[in-house]
C-alpha positions as a LaTeX table, in Angstrom:
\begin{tabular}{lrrr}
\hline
Residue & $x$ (\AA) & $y$ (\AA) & $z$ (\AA) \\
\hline
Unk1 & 0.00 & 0.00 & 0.00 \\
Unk2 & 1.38 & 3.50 & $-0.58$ \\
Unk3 & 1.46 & 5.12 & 2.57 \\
Unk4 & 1.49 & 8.75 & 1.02 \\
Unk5 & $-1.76$ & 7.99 & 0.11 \\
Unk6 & $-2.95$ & 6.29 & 3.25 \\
Unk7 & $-1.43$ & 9.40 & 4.64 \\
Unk8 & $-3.29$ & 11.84 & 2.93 \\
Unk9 & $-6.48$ & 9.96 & 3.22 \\
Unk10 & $-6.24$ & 10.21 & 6.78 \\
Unk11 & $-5.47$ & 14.10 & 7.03 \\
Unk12 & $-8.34$ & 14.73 & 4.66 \\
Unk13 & $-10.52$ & 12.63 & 6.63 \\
Unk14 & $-9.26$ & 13.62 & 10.44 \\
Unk15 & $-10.76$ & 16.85 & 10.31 \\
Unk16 & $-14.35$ & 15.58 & 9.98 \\
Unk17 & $-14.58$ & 13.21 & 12.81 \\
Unk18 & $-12.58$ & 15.18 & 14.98 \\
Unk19 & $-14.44$ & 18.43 & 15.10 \\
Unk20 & $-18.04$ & 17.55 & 16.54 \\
Unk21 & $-18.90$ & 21.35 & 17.43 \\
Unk22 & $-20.20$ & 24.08 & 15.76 \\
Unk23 & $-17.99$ & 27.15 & 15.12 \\
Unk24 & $-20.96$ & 29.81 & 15.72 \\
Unk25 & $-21.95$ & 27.94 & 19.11 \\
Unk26 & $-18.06$ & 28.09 & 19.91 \\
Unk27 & $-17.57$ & 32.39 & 19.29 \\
Unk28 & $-21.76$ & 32.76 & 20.83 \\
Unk29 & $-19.75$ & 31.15 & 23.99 \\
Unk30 & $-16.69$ & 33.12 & 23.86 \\
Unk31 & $-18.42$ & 36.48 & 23.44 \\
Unk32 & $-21.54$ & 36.43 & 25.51 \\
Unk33 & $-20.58$ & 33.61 & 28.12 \\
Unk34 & $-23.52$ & 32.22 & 27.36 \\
Unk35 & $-24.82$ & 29.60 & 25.20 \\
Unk36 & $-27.49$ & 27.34 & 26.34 \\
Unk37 & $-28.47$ & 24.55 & 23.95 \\
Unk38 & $-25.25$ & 24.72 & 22.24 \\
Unk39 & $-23.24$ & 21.84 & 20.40 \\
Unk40 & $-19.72$ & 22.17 & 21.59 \\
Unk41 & $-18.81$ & 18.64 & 21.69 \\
Unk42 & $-15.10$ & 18.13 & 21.66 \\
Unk43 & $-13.83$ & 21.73 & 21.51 \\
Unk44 & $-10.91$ & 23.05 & 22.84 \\
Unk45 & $-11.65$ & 24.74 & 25.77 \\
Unk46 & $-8.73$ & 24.36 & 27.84 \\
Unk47 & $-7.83$ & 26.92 & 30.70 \\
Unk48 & $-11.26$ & 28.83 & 29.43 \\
Unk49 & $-12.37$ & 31.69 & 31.60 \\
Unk50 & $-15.93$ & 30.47 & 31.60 \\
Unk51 & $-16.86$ & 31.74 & 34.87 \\
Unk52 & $-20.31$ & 32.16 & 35.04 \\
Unk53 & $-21.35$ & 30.57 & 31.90 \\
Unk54 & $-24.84$ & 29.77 & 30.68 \\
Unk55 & $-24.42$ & 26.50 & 29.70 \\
Unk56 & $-27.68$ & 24.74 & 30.39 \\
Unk57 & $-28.53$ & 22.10 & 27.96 \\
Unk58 & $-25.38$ & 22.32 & 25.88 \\
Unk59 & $-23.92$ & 19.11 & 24.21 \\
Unk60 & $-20.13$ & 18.93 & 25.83 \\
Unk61 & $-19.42$ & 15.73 & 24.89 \\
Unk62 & $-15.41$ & 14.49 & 24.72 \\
Unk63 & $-14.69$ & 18.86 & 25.36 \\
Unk64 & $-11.17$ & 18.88 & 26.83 \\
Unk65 & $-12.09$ & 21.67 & 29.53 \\
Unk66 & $-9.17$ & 21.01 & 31.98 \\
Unk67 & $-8.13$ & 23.62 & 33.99 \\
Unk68 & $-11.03$ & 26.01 & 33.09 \\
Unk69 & $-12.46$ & 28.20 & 34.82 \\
Unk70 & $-16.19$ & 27.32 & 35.09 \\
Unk71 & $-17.14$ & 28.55 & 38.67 \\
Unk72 & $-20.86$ & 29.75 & 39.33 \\
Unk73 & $-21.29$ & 28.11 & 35.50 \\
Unk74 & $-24.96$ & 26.87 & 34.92 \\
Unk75 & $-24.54$ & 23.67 & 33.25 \\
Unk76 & $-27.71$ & 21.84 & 33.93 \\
Unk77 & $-28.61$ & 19.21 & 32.12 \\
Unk78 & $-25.49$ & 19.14 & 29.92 \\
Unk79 & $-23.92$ & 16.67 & 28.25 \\
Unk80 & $-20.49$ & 16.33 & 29.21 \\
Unk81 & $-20.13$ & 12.63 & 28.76 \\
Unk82 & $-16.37$ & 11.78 & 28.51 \\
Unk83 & $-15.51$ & 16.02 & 28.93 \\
Unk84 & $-11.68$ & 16.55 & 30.25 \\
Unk85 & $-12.06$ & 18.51 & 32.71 \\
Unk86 & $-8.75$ & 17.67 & 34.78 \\
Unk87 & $-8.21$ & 20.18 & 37.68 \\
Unk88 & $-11.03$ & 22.51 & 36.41 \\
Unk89 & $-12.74$ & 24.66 & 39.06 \\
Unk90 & $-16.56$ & 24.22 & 38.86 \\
Unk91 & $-16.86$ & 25.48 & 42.93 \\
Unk92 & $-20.43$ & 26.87 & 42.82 \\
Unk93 & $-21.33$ & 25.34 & 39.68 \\
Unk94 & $-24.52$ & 24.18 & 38.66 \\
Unk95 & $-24.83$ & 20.45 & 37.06 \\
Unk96 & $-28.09$ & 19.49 & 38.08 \\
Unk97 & $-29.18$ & 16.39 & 36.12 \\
Unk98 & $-25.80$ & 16.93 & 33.90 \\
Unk99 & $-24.30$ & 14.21 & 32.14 \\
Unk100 & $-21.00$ & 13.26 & 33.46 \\
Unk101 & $-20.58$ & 9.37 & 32.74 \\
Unk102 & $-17.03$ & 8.78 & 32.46 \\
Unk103 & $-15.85$ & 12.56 & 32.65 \\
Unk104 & $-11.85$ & 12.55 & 33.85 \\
Unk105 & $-12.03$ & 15.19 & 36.61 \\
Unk106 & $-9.65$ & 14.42 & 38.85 \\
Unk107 & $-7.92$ & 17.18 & 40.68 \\
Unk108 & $-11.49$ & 19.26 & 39.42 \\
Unk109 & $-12.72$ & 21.37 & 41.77 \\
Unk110 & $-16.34$ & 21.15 & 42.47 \\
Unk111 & $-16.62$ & 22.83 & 46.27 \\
Unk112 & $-20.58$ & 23.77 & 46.95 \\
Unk113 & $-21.33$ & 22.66 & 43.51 \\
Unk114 & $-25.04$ & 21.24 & 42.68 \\
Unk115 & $-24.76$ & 17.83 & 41.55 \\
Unk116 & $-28.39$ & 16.85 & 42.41 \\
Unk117 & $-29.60$ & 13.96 & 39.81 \\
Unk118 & $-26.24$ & 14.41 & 38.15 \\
Unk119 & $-25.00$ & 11.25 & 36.31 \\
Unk120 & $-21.09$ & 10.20 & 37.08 \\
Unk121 & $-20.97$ & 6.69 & 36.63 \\
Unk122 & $-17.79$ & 5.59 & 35.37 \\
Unk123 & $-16.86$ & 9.43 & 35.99 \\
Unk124 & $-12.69$ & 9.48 & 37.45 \\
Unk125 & $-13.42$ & 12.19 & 40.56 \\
Unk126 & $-9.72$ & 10.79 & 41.81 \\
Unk127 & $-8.18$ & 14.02 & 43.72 \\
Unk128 & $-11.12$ & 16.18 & 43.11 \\
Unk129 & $-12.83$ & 18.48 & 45.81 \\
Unk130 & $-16.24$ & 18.29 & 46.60 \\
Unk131 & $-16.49$ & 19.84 & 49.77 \\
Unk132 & $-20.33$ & 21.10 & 50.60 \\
Unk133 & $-21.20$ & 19.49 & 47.36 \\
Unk134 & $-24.66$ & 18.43 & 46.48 \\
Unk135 & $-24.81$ & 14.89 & 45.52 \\
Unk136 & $-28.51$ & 14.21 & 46.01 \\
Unk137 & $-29.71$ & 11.63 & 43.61 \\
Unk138 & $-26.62$ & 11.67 & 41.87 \\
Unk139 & $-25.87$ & 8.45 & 40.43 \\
Unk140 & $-21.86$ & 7.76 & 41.19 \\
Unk141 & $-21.52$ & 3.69 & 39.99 \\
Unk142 & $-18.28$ & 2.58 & 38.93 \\
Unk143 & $-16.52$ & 6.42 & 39.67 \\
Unk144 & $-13.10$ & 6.64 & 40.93 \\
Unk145 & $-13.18$ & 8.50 & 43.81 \\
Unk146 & $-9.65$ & 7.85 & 45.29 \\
Unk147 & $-8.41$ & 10.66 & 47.67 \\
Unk148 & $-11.86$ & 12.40 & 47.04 \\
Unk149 & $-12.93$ & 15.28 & 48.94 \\
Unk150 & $-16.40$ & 14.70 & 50.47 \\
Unk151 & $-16.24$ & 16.57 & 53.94 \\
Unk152 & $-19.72$ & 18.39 & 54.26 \\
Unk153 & $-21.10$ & 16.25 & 50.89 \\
Unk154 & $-24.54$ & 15.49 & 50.57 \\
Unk155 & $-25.33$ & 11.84 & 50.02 \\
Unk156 & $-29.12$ & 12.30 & 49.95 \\
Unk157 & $-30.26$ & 9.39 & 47.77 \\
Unk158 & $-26.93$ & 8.84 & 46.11 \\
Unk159 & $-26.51$ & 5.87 & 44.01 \\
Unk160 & $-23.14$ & 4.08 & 44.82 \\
Unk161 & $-23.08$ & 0.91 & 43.35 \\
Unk162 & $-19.75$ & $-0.33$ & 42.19 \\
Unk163 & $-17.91$ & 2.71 & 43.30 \\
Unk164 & $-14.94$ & 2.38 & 45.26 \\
Unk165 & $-14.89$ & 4.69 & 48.29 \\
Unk166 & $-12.05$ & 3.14 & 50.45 \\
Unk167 & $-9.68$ & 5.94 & 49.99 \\
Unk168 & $-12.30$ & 9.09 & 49.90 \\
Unk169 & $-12.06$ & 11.93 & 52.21 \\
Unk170 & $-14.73$ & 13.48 & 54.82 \\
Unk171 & $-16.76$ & 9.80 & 54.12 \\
Unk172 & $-18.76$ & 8.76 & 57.69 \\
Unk173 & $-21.67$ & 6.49 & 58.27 \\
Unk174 & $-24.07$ & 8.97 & 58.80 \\
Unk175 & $-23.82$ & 10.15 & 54.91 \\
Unk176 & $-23.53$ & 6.55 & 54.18 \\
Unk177 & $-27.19$ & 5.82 & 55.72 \\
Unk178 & $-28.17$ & 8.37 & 53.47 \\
Unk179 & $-27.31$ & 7.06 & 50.15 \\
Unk180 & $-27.14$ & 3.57 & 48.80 \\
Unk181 & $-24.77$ & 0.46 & 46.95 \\
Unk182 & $-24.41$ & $-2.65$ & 46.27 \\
Unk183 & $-22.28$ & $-5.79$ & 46.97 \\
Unk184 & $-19.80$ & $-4.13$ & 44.74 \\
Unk185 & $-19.78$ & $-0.61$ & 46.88 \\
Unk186 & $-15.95$ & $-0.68$ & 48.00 \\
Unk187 & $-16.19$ & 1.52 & 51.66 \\
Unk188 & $-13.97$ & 1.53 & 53.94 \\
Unk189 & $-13.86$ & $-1.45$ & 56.45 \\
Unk190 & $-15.95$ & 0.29 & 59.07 \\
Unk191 & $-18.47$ & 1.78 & 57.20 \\
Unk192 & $-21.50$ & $-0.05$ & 55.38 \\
Unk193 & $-24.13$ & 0.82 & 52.63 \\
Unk194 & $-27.81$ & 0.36 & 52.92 \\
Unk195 & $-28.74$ & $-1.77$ & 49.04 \\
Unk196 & $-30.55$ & 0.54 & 46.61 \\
Unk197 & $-34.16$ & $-0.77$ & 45.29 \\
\hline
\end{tabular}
């Protein structure tokens, strides 16, 4: 096979699968911080000053947001399925109901954010701070949560099943009795799970 042509074939092609956003959503966004309903899936948003954003409803999907700066952001119901957002700060931020099913945000921080229905299964929260988060609802199977931050978390009604919690932070039984797992829930050896229904 001639590889100059293989070559080719594969930079003509690369630019069609890669970009999944549209250009007029991305400058809306970047000029009026807000941009609700938009379709910015796998944009470059790294170290964005997005504080504040109106994001509700937008389609995030596979966006490599790490580092940005998305504090106070209103980002309900989003889609950020499989978003980067390593060591962003989302303190404040809304994501009630958001879609964040294998998101990487580890180191993220997330203090007194609303999580409430939120889905993060499969979601890496390794490192991340969620201090006086709301987690109520939230569905958190199979998430990495090693050296997570949960002092002052709310567990209300939290779905844990298959998460491993053994080396999470600010985790006690009282927040425990609150949520629920299954005989997959990884806690530490003191601390138990009530089943979900």
């Amino acid at each position: 096979m001639n590889w100059r042509i293989f070559g080719l074939a594969v930079a003509l092609a690369w630019p069609a699968t890669a970009v999944a956003f549209e250009a007029a959503d991305l400058d809306r966004l970047m000029s009026t911080g807000s941009c609700a309903g938009c379709a910015l899936d796998k944009a470059a948003l790294r170290r964005a000053r997005l504080s504040g954003a109106r994001l509700e409803g937008a389609s995030l999907s596979g966006t490599d947001l790490s580092r940005a700066d998305l504090r106070n952001a209103d980002l309900r119901g989003a889609n950020l399925r499989g978003a980067k957002l390593t060591g962003a700060d989302l303190s404040g931020a809304d994501l009630g109901g958001a879609d964040l099913g294998r998101a990487i945000l580890d180191g993220a921080r997330l203090q007194g954010a609303k999580l409430g229905s939120a889905d993060l299964r499969g979601a890496n929260l390794n490192w991340a701070v969620l201090s006086d988060s709301d987690l109520s609802g939230a569905r958190l199977g199979a998430a990495f949560l090693n050296g997570t931050d949960l002092w002052q978390a709310a567990l209300d009604g939290t779905r844990l099943e298959q998460a491993d919690l053994r080396q999470a932070l600010g985790l006690s039984q009282a927040k425990l009795d609150r949520a629920c797992g299954d005989d997959t829930t990884r806690l530490p050896e003191e601390l138990v799970v009530r089943y979900c229904d």
